[in-house]
C-alpha positions as CSV (number, residue, x, y, z in Angstrom):
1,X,0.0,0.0,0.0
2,X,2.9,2.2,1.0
3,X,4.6,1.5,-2.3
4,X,1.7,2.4,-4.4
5,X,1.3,5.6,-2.2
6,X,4.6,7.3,-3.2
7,X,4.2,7.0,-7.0
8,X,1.0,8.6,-6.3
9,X,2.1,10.9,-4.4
10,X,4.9,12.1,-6.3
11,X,2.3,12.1,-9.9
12,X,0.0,14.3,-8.2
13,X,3.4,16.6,-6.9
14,X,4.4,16.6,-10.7
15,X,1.4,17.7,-12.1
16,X,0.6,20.4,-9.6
17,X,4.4,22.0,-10.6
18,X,3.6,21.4,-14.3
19,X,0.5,23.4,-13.7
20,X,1.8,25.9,-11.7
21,X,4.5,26.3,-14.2
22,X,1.9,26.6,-16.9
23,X,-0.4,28.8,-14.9
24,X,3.0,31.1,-14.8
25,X,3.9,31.2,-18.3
26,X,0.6,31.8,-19.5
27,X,0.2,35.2,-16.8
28,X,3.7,36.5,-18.5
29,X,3.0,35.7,-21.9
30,X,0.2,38.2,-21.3
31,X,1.8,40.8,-19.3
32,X,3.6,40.8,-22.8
33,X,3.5,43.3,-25.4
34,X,5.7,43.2,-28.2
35,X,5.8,46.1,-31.1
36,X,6.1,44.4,-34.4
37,X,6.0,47.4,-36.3
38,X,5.0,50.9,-36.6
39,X,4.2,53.3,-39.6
40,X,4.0,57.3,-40.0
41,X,2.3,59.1,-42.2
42,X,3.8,61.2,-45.0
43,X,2.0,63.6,-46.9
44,X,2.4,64.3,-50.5
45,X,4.6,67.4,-51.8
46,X,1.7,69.4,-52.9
47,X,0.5,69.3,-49.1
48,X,3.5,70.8,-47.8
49,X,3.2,74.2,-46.0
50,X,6.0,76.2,-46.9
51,X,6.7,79.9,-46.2
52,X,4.8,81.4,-49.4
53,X,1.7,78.9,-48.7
54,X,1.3,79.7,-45.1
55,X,2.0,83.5,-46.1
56,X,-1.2,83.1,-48.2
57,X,-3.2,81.3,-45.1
58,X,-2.6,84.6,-43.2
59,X,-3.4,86.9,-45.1
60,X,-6.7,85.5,-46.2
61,X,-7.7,86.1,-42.4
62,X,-9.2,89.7,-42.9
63,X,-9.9,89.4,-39.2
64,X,-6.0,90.3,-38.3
65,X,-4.5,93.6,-38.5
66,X,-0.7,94.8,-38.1
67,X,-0.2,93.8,-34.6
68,X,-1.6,90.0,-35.1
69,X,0.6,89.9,-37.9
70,X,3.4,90.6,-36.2
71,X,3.1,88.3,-33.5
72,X,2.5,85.8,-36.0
73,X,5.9,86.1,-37.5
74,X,7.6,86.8,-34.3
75,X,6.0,82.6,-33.3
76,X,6.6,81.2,-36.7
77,X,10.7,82.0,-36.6
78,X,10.7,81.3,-32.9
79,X,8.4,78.0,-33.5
80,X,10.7,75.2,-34.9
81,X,8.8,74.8,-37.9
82,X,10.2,74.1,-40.8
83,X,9.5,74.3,-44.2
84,X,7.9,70.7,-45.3
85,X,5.3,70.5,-43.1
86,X,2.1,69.1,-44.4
87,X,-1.5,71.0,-44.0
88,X,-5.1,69.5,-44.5
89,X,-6.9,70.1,-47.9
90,X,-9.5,72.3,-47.6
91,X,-6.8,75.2,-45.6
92,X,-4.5,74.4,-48.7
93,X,-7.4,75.1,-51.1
94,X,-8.4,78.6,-49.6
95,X,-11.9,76.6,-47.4
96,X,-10.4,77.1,-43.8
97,X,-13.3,79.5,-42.7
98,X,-15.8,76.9,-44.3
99,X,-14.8,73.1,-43.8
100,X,-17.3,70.5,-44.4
101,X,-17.8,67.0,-43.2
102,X,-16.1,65.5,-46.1
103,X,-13.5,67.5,-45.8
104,X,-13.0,66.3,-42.0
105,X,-13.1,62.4,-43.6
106,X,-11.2,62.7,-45.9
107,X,-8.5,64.2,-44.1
108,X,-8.8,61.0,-41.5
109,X,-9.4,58.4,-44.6
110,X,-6.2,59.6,-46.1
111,X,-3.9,59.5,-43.1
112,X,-5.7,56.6,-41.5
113,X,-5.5,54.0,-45.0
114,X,-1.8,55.5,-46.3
115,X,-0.7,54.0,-42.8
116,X,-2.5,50.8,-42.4
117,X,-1.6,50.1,-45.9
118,X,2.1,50.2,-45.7
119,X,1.7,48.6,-41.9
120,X,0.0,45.6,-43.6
121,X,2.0,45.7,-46.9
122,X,5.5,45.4,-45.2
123,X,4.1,42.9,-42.4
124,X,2.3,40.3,-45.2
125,X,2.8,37.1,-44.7
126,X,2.9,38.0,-41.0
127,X,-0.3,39.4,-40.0
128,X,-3.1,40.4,-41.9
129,X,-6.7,42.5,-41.3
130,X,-8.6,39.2,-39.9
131,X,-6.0,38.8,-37.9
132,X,-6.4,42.1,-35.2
133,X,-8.0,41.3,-32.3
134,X,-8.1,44.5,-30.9
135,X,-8.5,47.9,-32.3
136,X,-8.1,51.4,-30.9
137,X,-8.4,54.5,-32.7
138,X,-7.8,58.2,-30.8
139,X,-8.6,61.4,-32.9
140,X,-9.6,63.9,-30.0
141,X,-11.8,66.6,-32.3
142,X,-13.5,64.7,-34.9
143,X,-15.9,61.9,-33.4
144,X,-18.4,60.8,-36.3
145,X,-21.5,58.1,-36.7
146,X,-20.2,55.8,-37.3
147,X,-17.1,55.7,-35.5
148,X,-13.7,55.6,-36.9
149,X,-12.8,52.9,-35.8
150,X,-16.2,51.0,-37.7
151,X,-14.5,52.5,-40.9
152,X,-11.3,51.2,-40.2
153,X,-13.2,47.9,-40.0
154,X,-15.4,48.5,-42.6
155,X,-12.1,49.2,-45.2
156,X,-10.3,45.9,-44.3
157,X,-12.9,43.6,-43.6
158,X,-11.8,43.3,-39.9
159,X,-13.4,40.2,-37.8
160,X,-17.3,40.0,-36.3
161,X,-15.6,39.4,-33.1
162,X,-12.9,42.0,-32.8
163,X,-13.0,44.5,-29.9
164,X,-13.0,48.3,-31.0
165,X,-12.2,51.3,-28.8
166,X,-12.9,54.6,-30.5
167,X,-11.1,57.3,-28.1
168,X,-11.6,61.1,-28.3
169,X,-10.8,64.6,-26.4
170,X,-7.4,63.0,-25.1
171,X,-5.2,65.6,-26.8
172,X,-1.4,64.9,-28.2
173,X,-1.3,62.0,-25.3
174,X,-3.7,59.7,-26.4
175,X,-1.3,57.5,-28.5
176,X,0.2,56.1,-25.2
177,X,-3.3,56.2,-23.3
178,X,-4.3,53.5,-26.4
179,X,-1.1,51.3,-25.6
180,X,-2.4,51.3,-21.6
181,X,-5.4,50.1,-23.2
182,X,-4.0,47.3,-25.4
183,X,-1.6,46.3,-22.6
184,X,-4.6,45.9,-20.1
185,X,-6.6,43.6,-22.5
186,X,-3.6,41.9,-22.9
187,X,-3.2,40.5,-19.3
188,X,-6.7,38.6,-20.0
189,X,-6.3,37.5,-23.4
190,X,-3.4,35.7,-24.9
191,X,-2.3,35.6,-28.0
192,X,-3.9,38.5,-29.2
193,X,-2.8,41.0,-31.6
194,X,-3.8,44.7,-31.7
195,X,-3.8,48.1,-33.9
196,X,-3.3,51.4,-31.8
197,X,-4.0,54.5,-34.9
198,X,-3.1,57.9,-33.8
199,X,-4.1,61.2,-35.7
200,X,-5.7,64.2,-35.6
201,X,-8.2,66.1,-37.7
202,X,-6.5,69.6,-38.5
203,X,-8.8,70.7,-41.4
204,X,-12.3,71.8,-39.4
205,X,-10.6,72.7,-36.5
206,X,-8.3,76.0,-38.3
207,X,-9.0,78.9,-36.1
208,X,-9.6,81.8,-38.0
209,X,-10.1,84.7,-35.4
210,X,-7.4,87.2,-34.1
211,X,-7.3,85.6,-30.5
212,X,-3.2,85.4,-29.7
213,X,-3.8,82.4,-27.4
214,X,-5.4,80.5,-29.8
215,X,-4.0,81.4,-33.3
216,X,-0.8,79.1,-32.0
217,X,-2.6,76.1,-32.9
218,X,-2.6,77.0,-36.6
219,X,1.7,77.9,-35.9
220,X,2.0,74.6,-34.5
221,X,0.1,71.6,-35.6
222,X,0.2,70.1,-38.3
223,X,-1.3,66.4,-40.6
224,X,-0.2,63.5,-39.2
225,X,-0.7,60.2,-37.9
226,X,0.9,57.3,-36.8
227,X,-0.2,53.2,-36.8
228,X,1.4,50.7,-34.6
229,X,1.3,46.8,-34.4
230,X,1.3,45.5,-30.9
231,X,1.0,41.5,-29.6
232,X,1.1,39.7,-26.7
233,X,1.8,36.3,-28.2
234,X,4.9,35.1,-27.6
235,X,5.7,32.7,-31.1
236,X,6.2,36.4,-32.4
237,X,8.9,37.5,-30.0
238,X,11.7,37.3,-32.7
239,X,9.8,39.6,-34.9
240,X,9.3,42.2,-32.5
241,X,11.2,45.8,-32.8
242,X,10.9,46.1,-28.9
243,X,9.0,45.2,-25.4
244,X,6.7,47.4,-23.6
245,X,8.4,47.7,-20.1
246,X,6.0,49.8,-18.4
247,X,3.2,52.7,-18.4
248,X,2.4,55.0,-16.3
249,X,-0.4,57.9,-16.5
250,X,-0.8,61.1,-14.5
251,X,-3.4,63.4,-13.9
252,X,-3.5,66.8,-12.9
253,X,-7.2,67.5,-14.3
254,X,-8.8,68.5,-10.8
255,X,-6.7,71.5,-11.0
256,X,-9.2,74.1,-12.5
257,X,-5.6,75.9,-14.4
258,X,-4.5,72.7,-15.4
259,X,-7.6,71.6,-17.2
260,X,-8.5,74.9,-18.7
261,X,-4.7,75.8,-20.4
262,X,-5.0,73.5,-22.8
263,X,-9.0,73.6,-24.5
264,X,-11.2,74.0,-27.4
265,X,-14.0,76.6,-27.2
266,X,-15.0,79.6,-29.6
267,X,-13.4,83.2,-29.1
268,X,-15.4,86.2,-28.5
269,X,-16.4,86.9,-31.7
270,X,-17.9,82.9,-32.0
271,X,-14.4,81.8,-34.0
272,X,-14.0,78.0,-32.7
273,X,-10.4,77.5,-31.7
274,X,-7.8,75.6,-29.6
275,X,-6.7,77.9,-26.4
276,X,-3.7,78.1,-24.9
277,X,-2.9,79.7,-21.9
278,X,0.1,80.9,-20.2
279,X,-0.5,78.3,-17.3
280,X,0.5,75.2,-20.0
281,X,3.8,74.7,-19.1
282,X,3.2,75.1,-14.8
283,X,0.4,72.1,-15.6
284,X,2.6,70.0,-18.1
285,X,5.9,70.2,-15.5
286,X,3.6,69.2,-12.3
287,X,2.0,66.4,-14.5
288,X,5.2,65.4,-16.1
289,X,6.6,65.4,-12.2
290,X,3.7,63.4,-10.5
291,X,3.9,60.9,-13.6
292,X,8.2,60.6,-13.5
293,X,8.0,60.1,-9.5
294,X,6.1,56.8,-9.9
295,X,8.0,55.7,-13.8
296,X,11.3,56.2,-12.3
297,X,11.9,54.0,-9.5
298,X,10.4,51.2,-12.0
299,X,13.3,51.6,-14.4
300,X,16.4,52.8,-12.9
301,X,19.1,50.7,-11.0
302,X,18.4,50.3,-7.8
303,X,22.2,52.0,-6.9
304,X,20.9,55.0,-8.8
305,X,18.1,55.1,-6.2
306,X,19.9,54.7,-2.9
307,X,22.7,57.1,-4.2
308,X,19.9,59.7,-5.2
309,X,18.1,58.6,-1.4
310,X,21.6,59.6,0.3
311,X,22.3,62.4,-1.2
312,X,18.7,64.4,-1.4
313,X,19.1,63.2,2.6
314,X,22.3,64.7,2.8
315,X,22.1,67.7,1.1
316,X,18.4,68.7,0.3
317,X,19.4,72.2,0.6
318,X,22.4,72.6,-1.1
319,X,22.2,73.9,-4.3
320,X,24.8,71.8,-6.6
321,X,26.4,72.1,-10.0
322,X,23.7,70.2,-12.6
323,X,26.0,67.9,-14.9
324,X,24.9,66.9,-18.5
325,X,22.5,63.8,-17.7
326,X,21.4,64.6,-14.4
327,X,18.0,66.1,-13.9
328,X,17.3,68.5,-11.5
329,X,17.0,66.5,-8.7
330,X,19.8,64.7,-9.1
331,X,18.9,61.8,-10.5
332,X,21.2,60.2,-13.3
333,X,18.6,59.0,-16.0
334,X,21.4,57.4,-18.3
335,X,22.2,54.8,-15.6
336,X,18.8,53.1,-16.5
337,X,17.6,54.9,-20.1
338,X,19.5,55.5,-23.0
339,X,17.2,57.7,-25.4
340,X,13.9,60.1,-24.2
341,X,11.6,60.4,-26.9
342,X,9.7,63.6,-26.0
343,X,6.7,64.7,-27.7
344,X,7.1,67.4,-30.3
345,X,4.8,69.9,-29.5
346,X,6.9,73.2,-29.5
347,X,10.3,74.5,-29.2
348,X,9.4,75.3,-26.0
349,X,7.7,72.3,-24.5
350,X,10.7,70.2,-25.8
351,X,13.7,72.3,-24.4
352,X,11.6,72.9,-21.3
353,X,11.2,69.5,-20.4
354,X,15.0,68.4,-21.6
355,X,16.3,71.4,-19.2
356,X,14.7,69.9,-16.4
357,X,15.8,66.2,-17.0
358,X,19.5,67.4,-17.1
359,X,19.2,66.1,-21.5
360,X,21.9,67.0,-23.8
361,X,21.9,68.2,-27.4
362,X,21.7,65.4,-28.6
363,X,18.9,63.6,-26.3
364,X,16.6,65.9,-27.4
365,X,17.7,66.3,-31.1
366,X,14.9,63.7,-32.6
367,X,12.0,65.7,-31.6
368,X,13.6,68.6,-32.1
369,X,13.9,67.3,-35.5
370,X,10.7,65.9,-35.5
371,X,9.2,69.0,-34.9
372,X,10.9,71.3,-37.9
373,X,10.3,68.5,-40.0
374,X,6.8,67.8,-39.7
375,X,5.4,69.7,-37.2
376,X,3.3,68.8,-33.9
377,X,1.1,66.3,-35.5
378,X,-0.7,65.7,-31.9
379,X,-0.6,62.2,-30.8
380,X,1.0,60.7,-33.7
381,X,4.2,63.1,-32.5
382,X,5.9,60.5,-31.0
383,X,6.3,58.1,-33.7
384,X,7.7,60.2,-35.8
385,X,10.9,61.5,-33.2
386,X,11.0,57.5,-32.6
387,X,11.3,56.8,-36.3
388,X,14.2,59.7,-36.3
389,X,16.0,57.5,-33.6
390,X,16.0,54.6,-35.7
391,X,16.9,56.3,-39.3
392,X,19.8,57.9,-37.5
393,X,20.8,54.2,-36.2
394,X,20.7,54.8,-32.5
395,X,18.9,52.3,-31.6
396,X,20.8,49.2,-30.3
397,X,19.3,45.8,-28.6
398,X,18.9,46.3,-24.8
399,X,18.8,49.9,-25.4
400,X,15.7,51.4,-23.2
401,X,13.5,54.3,-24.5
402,X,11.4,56.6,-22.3
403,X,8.1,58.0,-24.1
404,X,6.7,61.6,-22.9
405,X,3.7,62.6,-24.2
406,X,1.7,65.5,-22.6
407,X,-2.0,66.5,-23.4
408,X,-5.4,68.2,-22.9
409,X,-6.7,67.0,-19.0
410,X,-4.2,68.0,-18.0
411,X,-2.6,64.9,-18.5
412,X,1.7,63.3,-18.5
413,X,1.2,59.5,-19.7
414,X,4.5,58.3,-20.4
415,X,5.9,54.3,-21.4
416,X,9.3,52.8,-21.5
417,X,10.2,50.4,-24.4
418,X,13.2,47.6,-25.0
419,X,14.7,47.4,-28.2
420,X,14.7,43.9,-29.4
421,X,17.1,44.3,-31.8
422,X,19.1,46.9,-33.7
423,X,16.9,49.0,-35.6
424,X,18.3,50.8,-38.8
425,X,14.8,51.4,-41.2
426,X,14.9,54.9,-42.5
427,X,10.9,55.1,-42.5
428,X,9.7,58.1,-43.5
429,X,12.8,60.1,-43.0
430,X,14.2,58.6,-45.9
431,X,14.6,61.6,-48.3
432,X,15.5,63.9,-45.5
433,X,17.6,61.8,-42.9
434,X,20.7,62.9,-44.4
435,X,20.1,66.7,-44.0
436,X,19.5,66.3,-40.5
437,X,20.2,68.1,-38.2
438,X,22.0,70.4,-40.2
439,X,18.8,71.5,-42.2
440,X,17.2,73.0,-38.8
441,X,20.0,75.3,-38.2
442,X,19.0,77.1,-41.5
443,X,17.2,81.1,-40.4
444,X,13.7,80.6,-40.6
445,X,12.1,82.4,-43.9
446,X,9.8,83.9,-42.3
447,X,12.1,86.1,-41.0
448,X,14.3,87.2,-44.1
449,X,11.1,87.6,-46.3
450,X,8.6,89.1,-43.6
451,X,10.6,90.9,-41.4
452,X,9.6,94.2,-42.9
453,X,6.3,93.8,-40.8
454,X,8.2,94.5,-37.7
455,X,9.4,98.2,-38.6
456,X,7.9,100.7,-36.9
457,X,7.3,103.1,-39.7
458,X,4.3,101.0,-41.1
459,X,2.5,100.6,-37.7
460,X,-0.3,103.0,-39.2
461,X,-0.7,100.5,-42.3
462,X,-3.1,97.2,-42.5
463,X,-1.5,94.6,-44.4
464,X,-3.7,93.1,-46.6
């Protein structure tokens, strides 16, 4: 009896470890979430908004006078614009004070299907449109019936079963809000695989008042749009570009400054508009704090952290000399990240935020370059400095990658990333990799052509 006993015994041992061991694997095979690829938008030439086209924009607005016009020159040459941006159709064609709904599709169909084209074109044989499992779609001013994302599944023919997430009103953020999305479904599905598209309707949304605060929009955004192929399933690990470490999201919306510097309403002659205020960057730095005090500790080495602990203890109030890669607490961010890809937003948000992380040059030269070379395109912003890291062949296997993105809320949701492998595509930087950054350091046009408007002598004349 004792005999038969053991080998009993010691089966039903061995199965409960297999099954615990299963039971394991399964959990982190969902907490997984690869990146198998990743496409930007790229607008044709005739949609580029070069000095002499956006010259034309402005002065169509009868609504300016001499003063508006100068402080729209003074934040074009200050912006970090350059000169092949792209615009939406009906602002290139002369319609920016009338847009209609077609216009607004068609501006989404054609950044929408130019990138899940290519995505699905260069990852055939891979995955295809009945594959996706999951689909989320952020545009946070244009929300139509149907949904976006029913048009995305309408186009390819998508699954009966496939779960669609249609987001809006989450500003230049929402790119990373989808991935928190995807990466939560993840932990209860395996094997899944899922489509995060970021864009932004630009077109019905030109503000065409003489409000200072919110003629910046028209300075600084720009078409654009970004798709990205995510998984959880682990048979695909080899084919990944890089790992989803972690997310984190902050938000600072109960502050009544924070959630009204960055919002859409009319002007007081009934113009509708994007505002923004002079309290942006207090609520993007306390969002982008709250959000960094909880990432942080998840990413760097644990030496980094008890040598920051000892020496905030030690000397708290001692003002010390900030060295290049230190932020301004004292924490060495290169011990545990090796590239910051910081939304493009403005000139100011991006050397704003690299001042206060201690970044060099050259950390924050992709979105720099992102930004002069095709503008803030809202959420999709990211992709594009990203796709700059990899034309430039920065990144390397192991390397880590810290995502900021900052939006309307007032919200700071930022992700880290693992690079799988070395990464060399040139993606839509192909044609203008090469000039880079060189080709930012060229005077803005603006200034050598326009510059006229700043002399005092024709302050009693209305430029027309």
């Amino acid at each position: 009896m004792e005999l038969f006993s053991l080998p009993s015994l010691f089966l039903l041992f061995t199965l409960f470890v297999f099954y615990i061991f299963k039971f394991v694997c399964k959990r982190r095979n969902q907490r997984n979430c690869f990146m198998l690829h990743y496409e930007c938008y790229k607008g044709m030439d005739e949609r580029k908004l070069d000095t002499e086209t956006c010259a034309k924009v402005v002065q169509r607005n009868k609504n300016l006078g001499l003063e508006e016009y100068r402080f729209l020159l003074r934040t074009m040459a200050s912006s970090g614009i350059g000169e092949e941006t792209y615009g939406p159709i009906n602002v290139l064609e002369g319609r920016e004070d009338s847009p209609t709904l077609r216009d607004a599709h068609s501006e989404m169909d054609e950044i929408i299907f130019d990138t899940l084209d290519k995505l699905f074109q260069k990852t055939k044989g891979l995955v295809s449109p009945s594959d996706i499992d999951i689909l989320v779609v952020n545009v946070s001013l244009f929300a139509p019936s149907p949904s976006l994302t029913s048009r995305v599944i309408n186009r390819y023919k998508m699954r009966e079963d496939i779960r669609s997430f249609n987001l809006s009103g989450l500003g230049c953020s929402a790119s990373v809000i989808s991935i928190d999305i995807v990466q939560r479904i993840f932990e209860t599905r395996e094997n899944a695989i899922a489509l995060v598209v970021s864009t932004e309707t630009m077109g019905p949304h030109w503000y065409c008042g003489r409000d200072r605060s919110m003629m910046l929009s028209n300075c600084l955004f720009r078409a654009g749009g970004s798709s990205v192929l995510l998984t959880n399933a682990a048979r695909f690990k080899n084919r990944a570009l890089m790992k989803l470490v972690t997310v984190v999201r902050a938000h600072v919306g109960a502050d009544d400054e924070a959630y009204s510097c960055c919002i859409q309403m009319e002007d007081g002659d009934g113009h509708p508009g994007f505002l923004l205020t002079k309290h942006l960057k207090k609520a993007a730095g306390r969002a982008l704090t709250k959000n960094l005090q909880v990432l942080l500790p998840r990413v760097l080495p644990i030496k980094e952290l008890i040598r920051y602990a000892i020496v905030r203890a030690v000397k708290r109030r001692i003002t010390r000399k900030r060295e290049p890669g230190s932020s301004g607490i004292g924490l060495n961010l290169k011990t545990g990240l090796q590239h910051f890809c910081i939304h493009p937003g403005g000139r100011a948000i991006i050397e704003g935020v690299g001042k206060s992380l201690g970044l060099t040059e050259f950390d924050i030269e992709p979105a720099r370059m992102a930004l002069h070379r095709f503008g803030n395109t809202s959420s999709g912003g990211l992709w594009y400095v990203l796709g700059y890291m990899e034309a430039k062949n920065r990144l390397k296997k192991g390397h880590k990658i810290l995502m900021m993105s900052m939006g309307a809320g007032f919200e700071s949701n930022n992700c880290v990333w693992e690079v799988l492998k070395d990464l060399g595509d040139k993606n839509v930087w192909e044609d203008s990799i090469d000039r880079y950054p060189e080709l930012s350091n060229i005077p803005n046009p603006f200034v050598e052509k326009y510059d006229w408007i700043n002399d005092d002598t024709m302050s009693f004349l209305r430029v027309d």
